[in-house]
C-alpha positions in Angstrom: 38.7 -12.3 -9.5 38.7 -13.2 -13.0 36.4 -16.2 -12.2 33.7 -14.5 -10.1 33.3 -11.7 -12.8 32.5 -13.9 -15.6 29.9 -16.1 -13.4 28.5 -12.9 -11.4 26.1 -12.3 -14.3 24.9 -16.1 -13.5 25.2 -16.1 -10.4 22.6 -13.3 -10.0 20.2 -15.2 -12.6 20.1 -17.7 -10.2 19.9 -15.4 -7.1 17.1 -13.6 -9.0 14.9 -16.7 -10.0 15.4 -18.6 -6.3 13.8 -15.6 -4.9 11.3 -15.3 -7.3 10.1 -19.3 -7.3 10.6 -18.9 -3.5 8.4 -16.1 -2.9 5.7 -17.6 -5.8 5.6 -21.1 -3.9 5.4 -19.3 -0.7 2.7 -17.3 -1.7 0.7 -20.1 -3.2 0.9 -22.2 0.0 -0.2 -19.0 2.1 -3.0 -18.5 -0.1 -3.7 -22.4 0.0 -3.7 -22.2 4.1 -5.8 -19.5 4.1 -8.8 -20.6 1.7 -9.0 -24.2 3.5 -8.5 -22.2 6.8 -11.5 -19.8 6.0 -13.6 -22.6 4.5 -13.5 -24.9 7.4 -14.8 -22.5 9.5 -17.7 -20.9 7.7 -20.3 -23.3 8.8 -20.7 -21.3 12.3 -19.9 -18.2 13.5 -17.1 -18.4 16.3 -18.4 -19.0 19.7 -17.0 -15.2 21.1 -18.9 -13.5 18.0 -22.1 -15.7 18.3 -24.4 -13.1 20.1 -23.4 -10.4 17.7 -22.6 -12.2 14.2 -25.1 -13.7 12.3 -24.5 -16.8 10.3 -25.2 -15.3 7.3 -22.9 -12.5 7.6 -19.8 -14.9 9.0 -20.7 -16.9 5.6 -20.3 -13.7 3.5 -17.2 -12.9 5.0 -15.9 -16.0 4.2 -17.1 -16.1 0.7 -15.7 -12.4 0.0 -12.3 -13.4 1.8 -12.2 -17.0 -0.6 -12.9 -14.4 -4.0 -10.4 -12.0 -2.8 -7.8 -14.7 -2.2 -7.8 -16.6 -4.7 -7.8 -13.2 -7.3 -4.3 -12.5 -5.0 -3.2 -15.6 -6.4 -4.3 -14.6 -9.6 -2.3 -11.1 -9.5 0.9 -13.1 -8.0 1.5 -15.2 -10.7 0.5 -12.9 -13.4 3.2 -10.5 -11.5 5.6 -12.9 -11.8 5.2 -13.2 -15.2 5.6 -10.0 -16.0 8.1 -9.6 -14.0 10.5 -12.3 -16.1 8.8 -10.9 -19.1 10.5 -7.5 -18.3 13.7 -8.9 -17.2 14.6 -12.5 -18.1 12.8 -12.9 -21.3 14.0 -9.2 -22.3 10.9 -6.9 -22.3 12.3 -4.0 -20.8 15.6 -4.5 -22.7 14.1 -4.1 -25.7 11.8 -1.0 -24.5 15.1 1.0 -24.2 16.5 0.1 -27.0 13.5 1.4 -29.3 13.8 4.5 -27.0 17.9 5.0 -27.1 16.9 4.3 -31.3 14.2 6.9 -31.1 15.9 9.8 -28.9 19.7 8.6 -28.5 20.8 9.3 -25.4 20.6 11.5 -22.5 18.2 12.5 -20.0 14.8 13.0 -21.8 15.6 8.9 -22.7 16.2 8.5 -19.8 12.9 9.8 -18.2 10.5 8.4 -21.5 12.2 4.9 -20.9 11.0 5.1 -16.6 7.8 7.0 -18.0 7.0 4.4 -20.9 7.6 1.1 -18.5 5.2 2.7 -15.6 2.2 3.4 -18.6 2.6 -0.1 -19.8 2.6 -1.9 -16.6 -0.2 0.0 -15.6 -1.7 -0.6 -19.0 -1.1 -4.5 -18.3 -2.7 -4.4 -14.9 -5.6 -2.8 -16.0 -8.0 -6.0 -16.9 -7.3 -7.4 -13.4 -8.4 -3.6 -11.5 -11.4 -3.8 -13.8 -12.1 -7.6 -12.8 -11.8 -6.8 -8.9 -13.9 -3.7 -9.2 -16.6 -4.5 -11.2 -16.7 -8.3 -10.7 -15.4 -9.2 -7.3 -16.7 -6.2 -5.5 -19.9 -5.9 -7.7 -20.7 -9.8 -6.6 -20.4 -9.0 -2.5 -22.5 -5.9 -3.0 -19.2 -3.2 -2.0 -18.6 -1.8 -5.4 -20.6 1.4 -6.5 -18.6 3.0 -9.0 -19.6 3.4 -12.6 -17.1 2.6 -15.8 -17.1 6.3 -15.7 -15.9 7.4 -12.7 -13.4 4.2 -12.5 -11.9 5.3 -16.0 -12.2 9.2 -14.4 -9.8 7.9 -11.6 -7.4 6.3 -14.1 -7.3 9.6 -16.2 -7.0 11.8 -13.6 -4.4 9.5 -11.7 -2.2 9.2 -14.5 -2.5 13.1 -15.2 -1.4 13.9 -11.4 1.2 11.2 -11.5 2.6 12.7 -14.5 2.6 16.5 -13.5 4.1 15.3 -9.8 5.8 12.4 -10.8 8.2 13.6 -14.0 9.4 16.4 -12.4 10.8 14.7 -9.6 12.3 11.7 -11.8 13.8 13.8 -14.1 15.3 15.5 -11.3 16.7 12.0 -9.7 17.9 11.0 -13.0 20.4 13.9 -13.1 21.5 13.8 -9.7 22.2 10.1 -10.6 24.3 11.4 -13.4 25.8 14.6 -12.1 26.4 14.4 -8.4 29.2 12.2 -8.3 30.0 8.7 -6.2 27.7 10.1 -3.3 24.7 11.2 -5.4 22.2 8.9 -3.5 22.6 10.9 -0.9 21.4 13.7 -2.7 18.3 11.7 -3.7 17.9 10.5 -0.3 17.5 13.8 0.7 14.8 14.8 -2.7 13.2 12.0 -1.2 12.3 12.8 2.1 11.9 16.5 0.9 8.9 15.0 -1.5 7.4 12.2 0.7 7.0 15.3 3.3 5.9 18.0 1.0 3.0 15.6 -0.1 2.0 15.0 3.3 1.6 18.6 3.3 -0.2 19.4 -0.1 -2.2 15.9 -0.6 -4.8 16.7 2.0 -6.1 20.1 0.2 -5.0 20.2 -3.3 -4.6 16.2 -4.4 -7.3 14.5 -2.6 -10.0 17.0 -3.7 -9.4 15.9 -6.8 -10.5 12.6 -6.4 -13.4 12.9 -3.7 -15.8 15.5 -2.4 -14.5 16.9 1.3 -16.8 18.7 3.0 -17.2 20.0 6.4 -19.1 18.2 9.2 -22.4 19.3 9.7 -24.0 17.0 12.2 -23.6 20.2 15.4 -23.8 17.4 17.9 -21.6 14.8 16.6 -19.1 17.8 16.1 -19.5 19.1 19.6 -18.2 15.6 21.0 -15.3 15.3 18.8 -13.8 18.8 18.8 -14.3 17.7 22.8 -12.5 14.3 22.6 -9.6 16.4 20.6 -9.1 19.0 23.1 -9.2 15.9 25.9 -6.1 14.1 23.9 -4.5 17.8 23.3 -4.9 17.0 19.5 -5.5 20.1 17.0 -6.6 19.7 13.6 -7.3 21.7 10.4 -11.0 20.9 10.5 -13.3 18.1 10.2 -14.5 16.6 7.4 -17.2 14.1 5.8 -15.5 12.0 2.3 -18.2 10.8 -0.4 -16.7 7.1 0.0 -19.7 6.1 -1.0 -19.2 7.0 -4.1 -17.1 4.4 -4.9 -17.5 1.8 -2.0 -19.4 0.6 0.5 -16.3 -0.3 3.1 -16.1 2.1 5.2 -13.1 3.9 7.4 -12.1 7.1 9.1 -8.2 8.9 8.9 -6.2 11.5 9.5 -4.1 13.3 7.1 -1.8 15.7 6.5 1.3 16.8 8.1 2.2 19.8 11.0 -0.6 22.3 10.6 -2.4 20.4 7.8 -3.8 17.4 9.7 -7.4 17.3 9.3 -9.9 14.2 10.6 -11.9 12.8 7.5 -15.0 10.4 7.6 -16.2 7.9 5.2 -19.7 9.1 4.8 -20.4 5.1 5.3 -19.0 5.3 8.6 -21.1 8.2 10.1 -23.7 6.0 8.6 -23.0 2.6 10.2 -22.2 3.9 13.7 -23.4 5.1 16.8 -21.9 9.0 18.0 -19.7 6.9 20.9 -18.5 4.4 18.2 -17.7 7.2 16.1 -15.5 9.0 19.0 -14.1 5.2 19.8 -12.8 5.2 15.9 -11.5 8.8 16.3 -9.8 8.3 19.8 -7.9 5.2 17.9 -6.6 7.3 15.1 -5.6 9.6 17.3 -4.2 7.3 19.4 -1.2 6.4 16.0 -0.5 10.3 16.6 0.0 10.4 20.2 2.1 7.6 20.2 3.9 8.9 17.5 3.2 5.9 15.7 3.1 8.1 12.3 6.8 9.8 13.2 8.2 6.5 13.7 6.9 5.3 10.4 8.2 8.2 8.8 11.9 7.7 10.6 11.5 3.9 9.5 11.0 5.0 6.3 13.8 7.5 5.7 16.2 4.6 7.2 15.2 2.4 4.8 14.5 4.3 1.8 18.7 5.7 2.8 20.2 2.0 3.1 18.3 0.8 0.1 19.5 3.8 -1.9 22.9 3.2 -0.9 22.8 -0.1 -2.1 21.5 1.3 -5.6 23.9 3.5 -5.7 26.4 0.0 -5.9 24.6 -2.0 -7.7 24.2 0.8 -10.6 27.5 0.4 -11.2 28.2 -3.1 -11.5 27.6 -4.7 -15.3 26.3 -8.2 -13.9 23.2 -6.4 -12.2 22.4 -5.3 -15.3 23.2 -8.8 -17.9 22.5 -11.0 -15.2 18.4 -9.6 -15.6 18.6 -9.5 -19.3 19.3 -6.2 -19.8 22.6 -4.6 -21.5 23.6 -1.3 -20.3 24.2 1.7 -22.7 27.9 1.5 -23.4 29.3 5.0 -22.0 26.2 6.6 -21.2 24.1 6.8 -18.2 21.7 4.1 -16.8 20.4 5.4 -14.3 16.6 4.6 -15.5 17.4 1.5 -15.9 19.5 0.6 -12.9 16.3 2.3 -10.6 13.9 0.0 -12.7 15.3 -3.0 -12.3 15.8 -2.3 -8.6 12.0 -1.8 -8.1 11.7 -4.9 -10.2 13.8 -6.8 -7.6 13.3 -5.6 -4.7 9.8 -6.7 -3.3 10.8 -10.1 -3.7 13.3 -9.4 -0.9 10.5 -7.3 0.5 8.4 -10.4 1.0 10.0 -12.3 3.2 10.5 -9.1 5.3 6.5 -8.9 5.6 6.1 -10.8 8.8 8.2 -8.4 10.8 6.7 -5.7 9.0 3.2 -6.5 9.3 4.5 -7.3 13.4 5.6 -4.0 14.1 2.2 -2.4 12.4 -0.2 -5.1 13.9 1.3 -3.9 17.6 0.9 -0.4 17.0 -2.7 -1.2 16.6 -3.0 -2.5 19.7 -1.6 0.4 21.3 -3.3 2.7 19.6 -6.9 0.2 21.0 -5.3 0.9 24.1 -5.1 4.5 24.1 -9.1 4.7 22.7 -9.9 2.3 25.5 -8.2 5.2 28.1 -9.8 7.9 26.0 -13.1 6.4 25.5 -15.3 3.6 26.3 -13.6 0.7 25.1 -17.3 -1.2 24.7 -18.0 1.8 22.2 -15.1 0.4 20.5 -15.1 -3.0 20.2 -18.8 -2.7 19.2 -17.5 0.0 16.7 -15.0 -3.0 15.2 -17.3 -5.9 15.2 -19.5 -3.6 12.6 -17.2 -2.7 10.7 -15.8 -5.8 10.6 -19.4 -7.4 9.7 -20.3 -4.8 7.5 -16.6 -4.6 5.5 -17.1 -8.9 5.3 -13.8 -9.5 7.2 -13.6 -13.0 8.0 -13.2 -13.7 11.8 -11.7 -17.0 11.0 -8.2 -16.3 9.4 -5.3 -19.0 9.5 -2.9 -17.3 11.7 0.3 -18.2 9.6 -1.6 -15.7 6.6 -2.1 -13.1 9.3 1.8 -13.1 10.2 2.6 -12.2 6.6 -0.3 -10.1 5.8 -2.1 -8.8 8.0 -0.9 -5.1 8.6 -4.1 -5.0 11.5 -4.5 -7.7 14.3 -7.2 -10.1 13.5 -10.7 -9.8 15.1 -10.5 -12.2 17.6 -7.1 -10.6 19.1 -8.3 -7.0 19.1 -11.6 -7.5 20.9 -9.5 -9.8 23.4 -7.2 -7.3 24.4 -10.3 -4.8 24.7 -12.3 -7.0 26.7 -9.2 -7.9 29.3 
């Protein structure tokens, strides 16, 4: 016993930085596949999307996927590097220190230490956002925000974030402290409570803040929908047109909200791009995810996993090694709570990552269903000439390497979908 609590601390090192080279290496090599994959490919347009791709558009695709893989790689490995910054090399170690110096301890340390490390990360991140907006997305021709309105966003993100956000940490923090052995049950349950209460508000008091909602106009496009909901015995709030455009030219259409709050939103770019039986294809897809209670499941999925992993930080905040064995020394006789839930977000999407695959399974199947239920509830040519634009017109490639779709890929590649459609 003696033995394994003197070499936990370097045990976990080692645990730590095997997951991290693995996930790195694997990522690279991904990335590596996919490029040469795409590449090799962009001199013609697949045989099955000949008649309806150009050549020109399959070669943006490609081009736009290369750019956007290669910045991934970019973002990995500056992620890993900060991430052994923070722990390993001592970053966030010596962050709470200048706090515990600062305000001694107790919860309001607590809280600035968790509010300090999210401003700075996000301070740190902020030259690569910058460089995929207004370089990578400005060069495809997708980007059409101004500095303005992308340093509106940050502001008023980080001003939301704070109001919603602190509250509910500082809350956590003294469950943590003050609820005994079993307080991550407690949090469990201020999870959920939050998670649902969002689904609830964000559709009419957070999203406004950030784009324009307003009701659909167009009286015949609205006449077929409201019809295609009352044929799938779906209700919703109301339906409304988003100024996407504002920001981007990719378009999209979604539900949100939660119980009585669901509404139906549209890009303005989609009602643009598509034909009125496209439009109800898209719509009877999305509604399709509620039908088969696709968003339930996700949400049960989620409270399972958000319990077990709080469990396990419930352990792990206990034990010293978790703590030294990531460079960081615990506050002798005073709670750690901000730091134990720090360095478990630190750590755990490199676990995460190698649970992608089944993930990114489970979501890429409930696409399909949710193909088949539009295919049922419209006309399934209406949707698979709905995907092929939006698939041109967002520059998906057509050509992925099918080892990067298994770990990425949260939607089934183009080929796949329009397969299933057309069978």
């Amino acid at each position: 016993m003696d033995f394994l609590a003197a070499y936990a601390p370097l045990l976990w090192t080692a645990v730590f930085c095997l997951l991290l080279t693995a996930g790195l290496l694997t990522r690279l090599w991904l990335a590596g596949r996919q490029m040469r994959h795409v590449a090799q490919h962009r001199a013609s347009v697949p045989a099955a999307f000949a008649e309806r791709i150009g050549l020109a558009a399959h070669q943006k695709a490609a081009d736009y996927t290369i750019a956007k893989t290669r910045l991934g790689l970019l973002e990995g490995s500056f992620g890993a590097a900060l991430l052994i910054g923070w722990t390993l090399l001592g970053g966030l170690n010596a962050l709470n220190l200048a706090l515990l110096a600062w305000l001694g301890p107790g919860l309001l340390q607590q809280v600035a230490l968790l509010a300090a490390f999210t401003a700075l990360g996000a301070l740190l991140e902020l030259p690569l956002s910058w460089y995929r907006t207004f370089v990578l997305e400005q060069k495809h021709g997708f980007n059409r925000m101004t500095p303005r309105l992308w340093l509106s966003d940050g502001l008023k993100g980080t001003l939301v974030g704070a109001a919603i956000g602190l509250p509910v940490v500082a809350l956590l923090l003294w469950l943590m402290q003050a609820a005994g052995p079993l307080w991550w049950l407690w949090a469990w349950a201020l999870w959920m409570a939050f998670n649902l209460l969002l689904l609830v508000l964000y559709p009419s008091l957070i999203a406004p803040l950030f784009n324009r909602f307003e009701p659909l106009q167009d009286p015949a496009l609205k006449a077929r929908i409201e019809t295609l909901l009352a044929r799938c015995g779906f209700k919703a709030q109301g339906l409304f047109v988003m100024d996407g455009s504002k920001r981007s030219a990719h378009a999209n259409a979604y539900f949100t909200g939660f119980g009585p709050a669901k509404r139906v939103v549209f890009f303005d770019t989609l009602l643009q791009q598509l034909a009125p039986g496209e439009i109800d294809a898209v719509l009877a897809h999305e509604l399709g995810h509620y039908k088969r209670r696709h968003i339930l499941k996700r949400i049960v999925l989620m409270a399972v996993l958000s319990l077990g992993a709080l469990a396990l930080l419930g352990w792990l905040a206990q034990q010293v090694w978790f703590y030294t064995g990531l460079g960081v020394t615990p506050n002798l006789m005073q709670p750690n709570g901000a730091l134990a839930l720090i360095l478990f977000l630190l750590v755990t999407p490199l676990v995460g990552f190698f649970a992608s695959p089944w993930m990114n399974a489970l979501s890429r199947r409930q696409e399909f269903e949710a193909d088949a239920f539009a295919a049922a509830h419209a006309d399934p040519r209406d949707l698979a000439s709905a995907l092929l634009k939006l698939y041109k017109d967002n520059a998906s490639t057509l050509t992925p390497d099918p080892l990067y779709v298994r770990f990425y890929y949260s939607h089934p590649p183009a080929s796949e979908r329009l397969a299933r459609l057309g069978a």
